[in-house]
Structure formats: C-alpha cells, structure tokens
N, C-alpha and C positions, 0 to 999 in steps of 0.2 A: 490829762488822761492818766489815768491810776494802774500800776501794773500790781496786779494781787499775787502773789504766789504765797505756796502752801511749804509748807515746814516740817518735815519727820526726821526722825534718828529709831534706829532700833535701840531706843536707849532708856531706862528709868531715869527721872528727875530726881526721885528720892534716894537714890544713890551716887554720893560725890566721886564722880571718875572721872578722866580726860575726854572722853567721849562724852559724858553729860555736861561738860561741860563747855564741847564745841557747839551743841545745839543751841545751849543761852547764847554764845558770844555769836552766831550767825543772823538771830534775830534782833541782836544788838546792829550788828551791821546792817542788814536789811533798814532797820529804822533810822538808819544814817544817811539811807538811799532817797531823795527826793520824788515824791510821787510812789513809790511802792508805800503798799499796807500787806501784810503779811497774817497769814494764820497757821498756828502752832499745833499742831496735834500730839496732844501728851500720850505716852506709854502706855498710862499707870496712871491711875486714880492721884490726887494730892495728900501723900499721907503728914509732907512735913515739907515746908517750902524752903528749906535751905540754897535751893536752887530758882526753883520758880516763882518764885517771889520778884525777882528778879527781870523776870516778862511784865507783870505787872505793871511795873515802872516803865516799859514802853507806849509812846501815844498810838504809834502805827500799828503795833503785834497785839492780836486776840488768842489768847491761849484756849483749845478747845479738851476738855477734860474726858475720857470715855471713860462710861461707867464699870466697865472692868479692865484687867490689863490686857493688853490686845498682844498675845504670846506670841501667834501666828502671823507672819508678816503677809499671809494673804487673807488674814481679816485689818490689819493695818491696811493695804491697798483698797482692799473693799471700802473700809470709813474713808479714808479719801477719796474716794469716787462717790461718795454717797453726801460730801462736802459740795464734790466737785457740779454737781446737778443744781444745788440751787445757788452755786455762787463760784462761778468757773476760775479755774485757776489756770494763770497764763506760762506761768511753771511752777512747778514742784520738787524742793529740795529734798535730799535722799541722803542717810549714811548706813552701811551697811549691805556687804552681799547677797545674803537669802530677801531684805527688804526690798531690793533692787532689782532682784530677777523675779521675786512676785508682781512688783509693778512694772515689769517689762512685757507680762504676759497680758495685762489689760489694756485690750484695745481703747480703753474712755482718755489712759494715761498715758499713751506710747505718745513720744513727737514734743512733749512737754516734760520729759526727765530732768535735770540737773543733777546728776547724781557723784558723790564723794563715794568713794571706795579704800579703804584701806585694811580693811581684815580680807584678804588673801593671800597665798604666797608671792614674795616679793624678790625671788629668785627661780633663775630658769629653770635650777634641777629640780625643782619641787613643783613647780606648776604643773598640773598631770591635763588630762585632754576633757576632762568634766570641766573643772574650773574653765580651760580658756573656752570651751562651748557658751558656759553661764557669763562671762566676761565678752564676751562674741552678742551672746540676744540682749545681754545689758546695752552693750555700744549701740545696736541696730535701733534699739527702742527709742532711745536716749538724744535728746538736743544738746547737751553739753557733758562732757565729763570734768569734774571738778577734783586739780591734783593738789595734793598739798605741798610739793616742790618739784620744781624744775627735775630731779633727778626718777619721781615717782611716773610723771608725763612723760618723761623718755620710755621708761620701762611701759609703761602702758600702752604707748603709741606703737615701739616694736614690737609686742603682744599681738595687738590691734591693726595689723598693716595698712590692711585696707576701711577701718574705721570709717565709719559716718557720721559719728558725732564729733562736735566740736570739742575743745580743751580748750580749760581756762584754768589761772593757779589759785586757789584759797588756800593760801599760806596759813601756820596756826596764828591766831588772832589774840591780840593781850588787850583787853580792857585797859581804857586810859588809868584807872586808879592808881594803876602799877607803876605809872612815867612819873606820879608824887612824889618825887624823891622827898625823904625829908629826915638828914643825919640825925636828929636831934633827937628823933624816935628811938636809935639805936641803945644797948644799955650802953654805962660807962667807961670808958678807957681802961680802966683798972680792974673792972667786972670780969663776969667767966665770959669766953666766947662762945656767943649762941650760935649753935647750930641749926637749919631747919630741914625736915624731910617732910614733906609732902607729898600724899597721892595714894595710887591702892598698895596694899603688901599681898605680894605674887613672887613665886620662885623666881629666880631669877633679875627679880628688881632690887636687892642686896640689900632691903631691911637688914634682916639678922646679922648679914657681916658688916652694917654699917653702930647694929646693938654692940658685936664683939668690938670692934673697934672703938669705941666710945670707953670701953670698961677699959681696954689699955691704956686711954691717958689718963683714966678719974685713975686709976693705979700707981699712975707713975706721979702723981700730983699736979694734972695739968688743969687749970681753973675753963671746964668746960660744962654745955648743956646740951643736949637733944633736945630742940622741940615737934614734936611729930601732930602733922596734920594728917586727918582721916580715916576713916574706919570701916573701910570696901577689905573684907579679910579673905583670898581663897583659900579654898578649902582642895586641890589637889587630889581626885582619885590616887596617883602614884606615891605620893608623900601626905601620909592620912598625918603627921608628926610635924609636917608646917604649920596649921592654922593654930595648936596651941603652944605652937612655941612663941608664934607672934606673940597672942593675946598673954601670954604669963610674959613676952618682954614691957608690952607694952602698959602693964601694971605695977611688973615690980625692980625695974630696971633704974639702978641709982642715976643720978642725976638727969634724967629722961620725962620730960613733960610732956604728957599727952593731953594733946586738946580737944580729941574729936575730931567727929565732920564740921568743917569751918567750911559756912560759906560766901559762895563765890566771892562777895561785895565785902566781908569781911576778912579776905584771903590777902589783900593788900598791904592792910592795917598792920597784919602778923608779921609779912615777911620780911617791913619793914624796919623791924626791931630786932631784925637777925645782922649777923657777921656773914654768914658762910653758908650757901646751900647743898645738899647733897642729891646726885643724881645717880649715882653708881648702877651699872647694869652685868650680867655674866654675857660674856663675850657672844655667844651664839645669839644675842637681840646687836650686833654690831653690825649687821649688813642690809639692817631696816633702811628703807627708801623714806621714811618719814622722819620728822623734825620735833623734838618735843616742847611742845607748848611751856611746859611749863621752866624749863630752861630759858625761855624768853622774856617770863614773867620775872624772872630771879634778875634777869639782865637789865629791864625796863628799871627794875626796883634799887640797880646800883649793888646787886649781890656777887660778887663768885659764888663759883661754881664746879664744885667736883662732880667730875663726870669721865665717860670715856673717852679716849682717844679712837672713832671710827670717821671713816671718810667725808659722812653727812656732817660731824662737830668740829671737822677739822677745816673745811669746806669755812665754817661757819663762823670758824674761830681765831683759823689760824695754827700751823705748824706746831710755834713756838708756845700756846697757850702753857702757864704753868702749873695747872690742876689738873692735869690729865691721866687718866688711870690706863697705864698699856692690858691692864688685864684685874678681875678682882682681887685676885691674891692683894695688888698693891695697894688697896685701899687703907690698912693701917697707918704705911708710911706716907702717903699722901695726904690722910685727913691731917697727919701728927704735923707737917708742913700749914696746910691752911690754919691751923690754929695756933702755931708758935711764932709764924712769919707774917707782922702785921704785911710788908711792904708788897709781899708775893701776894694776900689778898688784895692789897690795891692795884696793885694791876693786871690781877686776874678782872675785878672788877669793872676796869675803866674798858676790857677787850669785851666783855660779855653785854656793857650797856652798849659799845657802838654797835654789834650785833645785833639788839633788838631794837636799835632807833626803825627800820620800817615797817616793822610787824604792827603797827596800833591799829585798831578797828578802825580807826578813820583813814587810815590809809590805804586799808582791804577794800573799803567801802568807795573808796575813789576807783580803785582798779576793777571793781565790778561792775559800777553804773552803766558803764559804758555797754556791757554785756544785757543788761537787766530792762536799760534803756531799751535797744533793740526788740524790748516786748509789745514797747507801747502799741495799741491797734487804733483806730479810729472808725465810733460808729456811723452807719448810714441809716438811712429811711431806707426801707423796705426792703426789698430781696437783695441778695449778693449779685454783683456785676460777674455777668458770665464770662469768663476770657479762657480763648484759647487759644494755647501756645503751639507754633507749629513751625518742625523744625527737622533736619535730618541728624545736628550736632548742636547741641544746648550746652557744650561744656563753659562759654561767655555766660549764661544767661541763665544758670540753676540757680547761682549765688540769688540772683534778685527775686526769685516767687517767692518766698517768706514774708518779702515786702508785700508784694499784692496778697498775701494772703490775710495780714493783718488790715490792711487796707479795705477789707471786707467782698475781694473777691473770690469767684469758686471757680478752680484753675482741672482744664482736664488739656491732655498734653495729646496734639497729633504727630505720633513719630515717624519722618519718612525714614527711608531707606535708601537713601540716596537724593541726588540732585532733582531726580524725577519720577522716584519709586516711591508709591504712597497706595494706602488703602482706601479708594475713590469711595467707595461706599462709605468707612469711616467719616471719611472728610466730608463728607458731604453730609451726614451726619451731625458734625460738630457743628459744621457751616449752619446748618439752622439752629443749634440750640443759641450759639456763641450774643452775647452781646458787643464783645470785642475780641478780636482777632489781632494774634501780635505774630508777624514772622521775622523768626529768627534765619537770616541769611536771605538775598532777595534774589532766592535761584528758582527753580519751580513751583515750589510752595505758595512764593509771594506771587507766582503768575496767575496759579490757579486760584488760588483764594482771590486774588482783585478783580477775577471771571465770577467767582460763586458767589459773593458777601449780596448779602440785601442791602438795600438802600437804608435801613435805618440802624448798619452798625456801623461800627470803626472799626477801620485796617490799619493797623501801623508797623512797617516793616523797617527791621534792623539791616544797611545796607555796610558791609568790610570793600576790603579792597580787592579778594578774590572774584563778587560777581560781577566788578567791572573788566574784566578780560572773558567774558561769556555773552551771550546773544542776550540774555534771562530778562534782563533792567531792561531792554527794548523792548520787549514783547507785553511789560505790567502794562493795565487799563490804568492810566494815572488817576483818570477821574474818580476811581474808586478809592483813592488810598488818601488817606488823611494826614499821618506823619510818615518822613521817613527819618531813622535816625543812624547818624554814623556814632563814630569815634572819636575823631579828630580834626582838627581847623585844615589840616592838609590833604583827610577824604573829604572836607565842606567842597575845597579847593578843586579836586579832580572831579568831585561828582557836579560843578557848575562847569567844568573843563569840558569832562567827556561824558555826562546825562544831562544835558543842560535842563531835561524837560519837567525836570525832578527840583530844581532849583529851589522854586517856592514851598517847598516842602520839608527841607529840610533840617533837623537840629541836631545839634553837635552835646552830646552826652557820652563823656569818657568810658571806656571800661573801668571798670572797680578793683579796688585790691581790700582782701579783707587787714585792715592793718592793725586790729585786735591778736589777731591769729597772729599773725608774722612776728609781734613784739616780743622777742627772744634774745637773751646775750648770746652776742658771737663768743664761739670757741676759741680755747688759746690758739693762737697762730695762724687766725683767721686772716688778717691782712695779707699773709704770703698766698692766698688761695685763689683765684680767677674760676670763676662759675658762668657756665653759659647755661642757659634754662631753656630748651628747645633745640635744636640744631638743623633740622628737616623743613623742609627741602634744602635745595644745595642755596637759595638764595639769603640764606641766614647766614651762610658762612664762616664754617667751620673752622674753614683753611686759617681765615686772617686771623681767627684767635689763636692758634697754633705758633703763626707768625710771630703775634705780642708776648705769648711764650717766650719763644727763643731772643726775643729782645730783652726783655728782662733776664733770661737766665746768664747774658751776658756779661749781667752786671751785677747781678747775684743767685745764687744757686739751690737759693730755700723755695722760690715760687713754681708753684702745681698750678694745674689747671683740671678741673672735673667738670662732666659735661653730662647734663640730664635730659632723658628723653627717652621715647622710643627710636630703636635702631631701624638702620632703614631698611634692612629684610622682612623686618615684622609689619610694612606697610606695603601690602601686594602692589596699589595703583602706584606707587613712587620705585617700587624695586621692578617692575616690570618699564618702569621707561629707562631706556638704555643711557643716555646722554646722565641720568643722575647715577644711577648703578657705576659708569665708572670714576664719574667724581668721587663717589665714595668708599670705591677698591682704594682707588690712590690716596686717598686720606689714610685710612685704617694701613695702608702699608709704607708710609710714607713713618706712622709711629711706630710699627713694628722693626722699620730698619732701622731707627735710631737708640739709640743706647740710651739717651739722655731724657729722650722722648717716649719712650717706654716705660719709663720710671717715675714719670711726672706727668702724664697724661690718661686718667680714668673717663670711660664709658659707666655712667653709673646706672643706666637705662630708668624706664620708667619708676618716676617717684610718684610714692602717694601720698608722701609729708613732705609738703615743699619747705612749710615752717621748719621742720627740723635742718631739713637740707642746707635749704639757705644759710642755719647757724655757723658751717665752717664756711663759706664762703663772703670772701672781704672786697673782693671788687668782682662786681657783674657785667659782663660785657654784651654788648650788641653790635656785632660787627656786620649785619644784615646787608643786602644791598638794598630792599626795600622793608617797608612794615607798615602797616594802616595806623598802628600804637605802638604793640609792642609790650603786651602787659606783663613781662617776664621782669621788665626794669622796673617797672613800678614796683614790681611783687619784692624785685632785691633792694630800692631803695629803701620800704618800708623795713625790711630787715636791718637796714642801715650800713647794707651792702655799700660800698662806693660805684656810681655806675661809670663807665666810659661805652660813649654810643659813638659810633662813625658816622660821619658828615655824610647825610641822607637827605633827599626831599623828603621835608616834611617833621625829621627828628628837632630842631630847634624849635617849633611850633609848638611840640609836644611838652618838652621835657625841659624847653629853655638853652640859652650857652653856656650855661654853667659847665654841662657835662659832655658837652658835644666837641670832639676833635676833627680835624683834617682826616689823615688816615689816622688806624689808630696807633701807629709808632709814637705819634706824636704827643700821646698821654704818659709816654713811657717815664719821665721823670716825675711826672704826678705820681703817678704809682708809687716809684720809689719810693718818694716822699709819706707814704703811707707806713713804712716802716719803722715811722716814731708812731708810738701806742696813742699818743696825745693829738696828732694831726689824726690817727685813724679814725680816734673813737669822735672825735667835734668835728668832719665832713663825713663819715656815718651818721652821726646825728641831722646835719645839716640835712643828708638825704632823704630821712626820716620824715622830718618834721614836712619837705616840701610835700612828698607822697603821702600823708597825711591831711594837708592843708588840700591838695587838687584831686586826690583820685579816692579817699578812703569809702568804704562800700556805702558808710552810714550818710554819706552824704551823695554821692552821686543815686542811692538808689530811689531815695523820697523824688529827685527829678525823672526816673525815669517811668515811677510810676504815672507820676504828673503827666507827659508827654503822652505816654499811653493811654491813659481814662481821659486824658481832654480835661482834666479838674487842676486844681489848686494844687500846689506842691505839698505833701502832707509832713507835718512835723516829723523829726526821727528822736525827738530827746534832748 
C-alpha cells in the first residue's frame, strides 16, 4: 500500500539558499521511506537545475514544473488541489507561513497539512495577535506540525495550548555525501589555510566582517584563503550600500575565491578541501529556536566551525567548544586562532562531527516512517462501511477513528449527554443509516442501540470498569450485540465474574498510548520528580502519593511531586457528593499546613500537552485502589517515566511484576536508586520499550478496528 504525499516550499529551486535547499533534502528522505512515492511541486519554471537536478536522481519523487512562478501562495494551494483531484494525496508537506495559512483555508486540503514553520517570530515579545490567529487556523487545519528542534516544538506547543495537531521533529537533514570524510582532499600541511563560507550574504550574516577580517591576516602575513560559496545577494531597502559592497568584495578581495552557486551534490566535494568553516552571525539572529543546517554539514565533513556562542550551539556543542564568537566584534581574533592553531582546529572539529553523527537523512527518514506509515489506507469494493460512534465521553476512543477512517469507513458521531441523555430522533436516525454501530461505554447508549439495531448490522460495545457498578450491562438485548470489548485480562476476569452473560463475547484489546508523541528527553532532574496523571476521584489516591513523598524526602530533600488533572471543584457531580469534597478539603489542607509540603507539592490542573508534561516527570505513580488499565502509566512509561503501581486487583495482569509493589513505601529504595543518571535513563528505557512493545496506538489500533468490522486485522506499516 503506497502512501503518496505531495511536497511544496515557498521556495525557488533556482536560487541556492537554506530553504531551497531543505525542499531537495526532504524529498531525499521521503525516498528513503518504504512504500511512499512523493510528488514535488516546483515554484518556478527550471531555469538552471543546480538544485533540481538533484530530484531527478530519485526513483520515488516526480517533480511537477508549473508553467509560471506561482507567486501567490493561494495559487500554489489551488495547483495542489488541482494535483490533488486526479491523484489524491494522503499528505501534503508545507514550508512557510503565508503558504500554510493559504492551505489552511482550503477545505480539499485541511486534515492532510504536514506543515514546517519557521519564518515567524520566535519570541514572545514580538509575536503580536495576527500571527498567533494565522498560527491558531494553521494548527486547526493541520495533521502534523513539523518542528525542526525540540526547543522550536516547545515554543510552538506553548503558543499553541490547546493545539490539535500533532508534532513531529524534522531536524535539519545532511545528505550522506557530507559523512565522506576523506583527509586527502584537504590542501597540504604547509599550504595556506582554506577557509569556506558558504550560503546567502544578508546583513547580519557577517560576510563583510568575515571580508575585513580576512585582509587582517593576508596583512599580517598569515598564509590564508577565503573560499566563498553562493550568489543569493540581498539587496536591503534600509542599507541600499550592502549589495555593492558584497559584489565589489566578492570580485576584488585578495586572496578570496569565489565559486559561485555550488550545487547541492557538488557542495561536498568543496567543503571537503577546506581547514575551517565560517558561520559568524550579529547577535540579535542569537535567540533563533532553529539549528543551522549547514553547520551540520561542516560537522558531518570533519570541519570546525566559527560560529556563535547562543543557547541553541551551545546546546549543541557544548560549553567549552573553542570557536565560539561571544559577539561579532570577536570575529578577527577568533578566526586569527582557527587559522594559527592547528590543535584548537582539531578539536574543535572532532566536537562538531560528533554533533552531526544523527542528523543524516537516513536517520530523519527512520524517525518519520513511523509517522508517514500511520498513512497507509486500505482499499474496499464498493461503498464505505457506515459506522457510528456513540457515546457521551470518547476521550478513550478519538485517538483510534483515523484508523477506521483510513480503513475506508465513513464515521458520523452520536453525542450523548450523559449516561441516558441523547437526541432520540438523532439516534434513531443514525440507527438506520449505520452499517456498524460501536459504543463507547456500555451505559444507555449500548442499551438503546442493542433495542434499535436491525438484524443485519453489527453492535460492538466498549465495556470499563465503571458500567459494572450500574444496573446498564443488565438491561443490553445480548442477542443483539456481536463483540463486547474491554481493556484488560482483569475486566475479562470480573465481566465473566459479575456479567457472566456477556462472556462469550468477549475480547480484551488494550487502551493505546500514542508512543510517537510521548518520545521526548526527560528534563535535567527529572528523576527527583514523581508525577501522578489524573487524581479524581478520591479512589486514585492522592493521599498515598503524598505518603511516598514524604518517604522519600526523608532520605533526600530534592524530590517534588506534581499532580495533573482537573481539580475537583471543577467537576459539579464529584464536588456535590460530600464523602469526596471532604477527602479533598483534607488533602489540599493537609499541604497547605506543611512547610515542606507546600514547597514540593504542585496542582498543575488540566494539561493539554501530556508529551511536554511528562518530560520533567521521572517516576509515575499509581497509587489507585482500583483501575480497569490505567492508561496514565502506560502514557509515563512510554515517556520512559519509571512507573510504581500499588498492589491492586488486576495491576500485575496489566503491567507485569516488574513495577508492581506491596504498599507503595516499598518501592521507596528503588526510587532512590534512580538517583544514578545511568540506572534512571536503562529502567526509563526498559519502561519504554515494554509500552511500546504492548500498548503503542499503531498496533493495538489495526486490532481494534478488526474487532469492530468483524474483518481481518489490517496492516499498520
């Protein structure tokens, strides 16, 4: 099964820039991806393929040329949508903002975005309330947003609070060419030291003072070269005295070789034959949330690299790196170092190739399949299978319609309002279109639908551990209902306990955790952090993680504990029964009376980025007295949380003995034990890989489509 997606940049191919040149290396990865074939929509007519030429050379990527330059990025959407009619595309990659919000506003293209973003403000005091609106209908529109680092994803996500699209990272991408090392290229030991710059000349990118510095050592007799790739020159309304100052350095500048536009495929060969890269910037580009490609490229190739000292290089590099410009003024005396000091080049160089050992296409292209896979659909004979979902709380069960939807059914949603509030006429409505009826919770829903369904469709109701303490599961026509599916071996266990009649019916299909999403590095000092994810009702038990608090602070005085959720005033039916209202006075004042407890114990109330959340959080507990699952543990192992669950019916079922204690004092020197960075990070892994292996979406959801349509489990990739 072939996933086709479509490929745009607000970008010309005929001009070599960093941006023309993340469009080549994206369809480079794409064609790396198993089963995708991808089509490329060019800017701009082919005036000189120094770039595109370079698609060519892919077997999966068709480059589609329009016959004039498509200026306007809402005739760029239009030609994609006019692609998209005879040969549909199951997404569609994006760079650029005004391109992103013109394809945000076409209904052909919304729901199928992948969109990269990086030309907007990338700090708070500059983002004004136009941008974050156009940022706001991009996300709505949008299946994925594509960050190019962990630090970009932060900012977008806080932006974004309540976001609907998903994030994934497309880090900048280096062509394997670059990973050729090969010394021999270099000139000779006793030769001048080549320098190279590379890329556009724009104020602020320190061409010219990278010219003036250059003429201070050919002065002082220092055996040096400039070689300069590229010839994207701006021209600055403000400084009309830039563009010819470039173009007369770049002519008549002693020992300065200009090459031109060098491309892509020959960008290797160049940089190869250099000593020393230059990347110099003026400080106000230091609080950019992006990563430069082409500082990766210099790394891959075994170069140093003068550059700045800002968070994102230092992140990257390391403190201590020895090429780092605190400001441009320093750029004289720092280049006059790289190029007198063989030894400080070499280990600038050895710091900047381990740097870009993960950046190579093919290892982009492993971290996205998994995303891209998620596309595949599978065709049927004839019309789309009707299903309706019906339900008063679908927050279990939103993740999986994407599934049925690529599955090729057509999904309309009855919303009740409660356990037994629903729009009869609706439903009864749906009841006849439906081919297949799925309820979520088996409380009134599943009663009346196993009353209404015709004889020749399928019911298959989702049964928790909540409608077994309700009259609801007595009252279903069993005969009507074709599966019922739990969660867990331990509700298999109580619904043959206390529904015996339900028995033959049965199947045990996990809750899911997205464990794409979740794969995030914990925060420094994540091990000292205990995270509860829910807290409501009082049967989750708030109290005993408070308890394992103060067991640990006994023993050391760095562990917090933060607790996510809605508070329990904000739910009328649980703050109106008295017996939990004042379990929950006494909690809340039980932290307010303590000193210690006051300081170490956050309500961080409802999250809407569990992925982020989870990042400070190093062991997740579940101190519950009961749980049907329990998908908060899953959600923290996946994060590579450490879990500790308390010895419950039904949690070793689940989750195994690995993580399961007596009370949970008992885990209290495991914890400790977390305190070496090396035990944290290999049983965070360990946690990982099992929540991966049993519960990850992409596999539990192909079952439960299966379950539901009565068919074959369908492939996920």
């Amino acid at each position: 099964m072939t996933v086709h997606v479509g490929l745009y940049g607000d970008v010309n191919l005929n001009i070599v820039d960093g941006s023309a040149i993340w469009l080549v290396s994206v369809a480079q990865l794409l064609d790396g991806i198993e089963g995708v074939r991808t089509t490329v929509l060019l800017k701009a007519p082919v005036e000189r393929d120094v770039l595109s030429r370079a698609l060519d050379e892919l077997p999966t990527v068709t480059a589609v040329e329009p016959q004039r330059i498509l200026r306007d990025p809402v005739d760029a959407a239009a030609r994609l949508e006019s692609i998209d009619v005879t040969d549909r595309f199951d997404a569609i990659v994006l760079r650029g903002l005004r391109l992103c919000a013109a394809a945000a506003n076409s209904p052909v293209l919304q729901g199928r975005l992948w969109v990269y973003l990086t030309d907007f403000p990338q700090q708070w005091d500059q983002l004004d309330l136009a941008t974050r609106n156009t940022l706001a209908a991009i996300d709505d529109a949008a299946a994925i947003l594509l960050c190019q680092t962990p630090r970009l994803r932060d900012y977008l996500e806080a932006v974004l609070r309540d976001g609907s699209a998903g994030t994934a990272l497309l880090p900048p991408l280096v062509p394997p060419q670059f990973y050729e090392r090969a010394d021999s290229e270099r000139g000779p030991a006793d030769g001048p030291v080549r320098l190279l710059y590379a890329g556009k000349f724009a104020p602020g990118w320190g061409f010219l003072e990278t010219v003036a510095a250059l003429g201070d050592l050919v002065a002082d007799g220092i055996d040096v070269e400039l070689h300069v790739a590229g010839d994207k020159v701006h021209k600055p309304a403000h400084d009309p005295a830039f563009a010819p100052a470039v173009e007369a350095a770049l002519e008549s500048t002693p020992r300065l070789v200009w090459h031109g536009a060098v491309a892509r495929d020959e960008l290797p060969a160049l940089v190869r034959t250099m000593d020393a890269a230059l990347s110099p910037r003026s400080s106000w580009l230091d609080d950019s949330l992006e990563l430069s490609t082409k500082i990766l490229e210099y790394g891959a190739s075994g170069l140093p690299v003068v550059l700045n000292r800002n968070a994102m290089q230092t992140e990257l590099l390391g403190d201590d790196y020895p090429l780092y410009l605190d400001r441009l003024e320093d750029l004289p005396d720092v280049l006059r170092l790289a190029v007198t000091d063989r030894s400080i080049r070499e280990t600038a160089a050895e710091a900047t190739r381990r740097a870009a050992a993960g950046f190579s296409i093919e290892a982009a292209s492993s971290r996205l399949a998994p995303h891209v896979h998620r596309l595949q659909h599978h065709s049927r004979q004839g019309r789309a299978t009707r299903l309706v979902v019906a339900g008063h709380d679908l927050k279990f069960l939103n993740r999986f319609l994407p599934w049925f939807e690529r599955h090729g059914c057509e999904i309309r949603i009855d919303q009740w309002g409660g356990h037994n509030k629903h729009d009869e006429r609706h439903s009864r409505s749906l009841a006849k279109w439906a081919d297949v009826i799925l309820c979520e919770w088996s409380l009134g829903n599943a009663v009346w639908y196993s009353r209404h369904k015709h004889r020749d469709q399928r019911l298959v109701i989702r049964l928790h551990q909540q409608e077994l303490s309700t009259p609801h599961p007595g009252a279903l026509e069993v005969d009507s209902i074709d599966k019922v599916i739990t969660v867990s071996p331990w509700m298999d266990e109580r619904i043959n306990n206390e529904a015996s009649f339900l028995r033959e019916l049965v199947e045990v299909i996990p809750n899911a955790v997205d464990t794409l999403a979740l794969d995030r590095p914990k925060l420094p000092g994540a091990q000292w952090t205990l995270g509860m994810l829910g807290f409501l009702p009082w049967l989750k038990r708030p109290d005993l993680a408070i308890d394992f608090l103060e067991h640990l602070l006994d023993r050391d005085d760095r562990y917090r504990l933060v607790i996510a959720g809605p508070l329990p005033w904000e739910l009328d039916w649980l703050w109106a029964r008295n017996e939990e209202r004042t379990h929950f006075e006494g909690l809340f004042e039980r932290v307010r009376q303590s000193a210690m407890l006051a300081s170490r114990v956050s309500f961080d109330g409802r999250v809407s980025n569990v992925a982020a959340w989870l990042q400070k959080v190093g062991v997740v507990l579940s101190p519950s007295d009961s749980e049907s699952f329990h998908l908060a543990m899953a959600e923290g192992m996946a994060s590579r949380a450490v879990p500790v669950i308390v010895d419950r019916p039904g949690a070793a079922l689940i989750f195994g003995d690995r993580w399961v204690h007596g009370p949970m004092s008992a885990a209290t020197d495991d914890v400790l034990g977390l305190r070496d960075a090396g035990c944290f990070a290999e049983l965070g892994e360990e946690a990982r890989v099992q929540s991966v292996a049993e519960f990850a979406l992409d596999s539990i959801a192909p079952k439960l489509v299966s379950a539901v349509l009565g068919e074959p489990a369908p492939s996920h990739g």
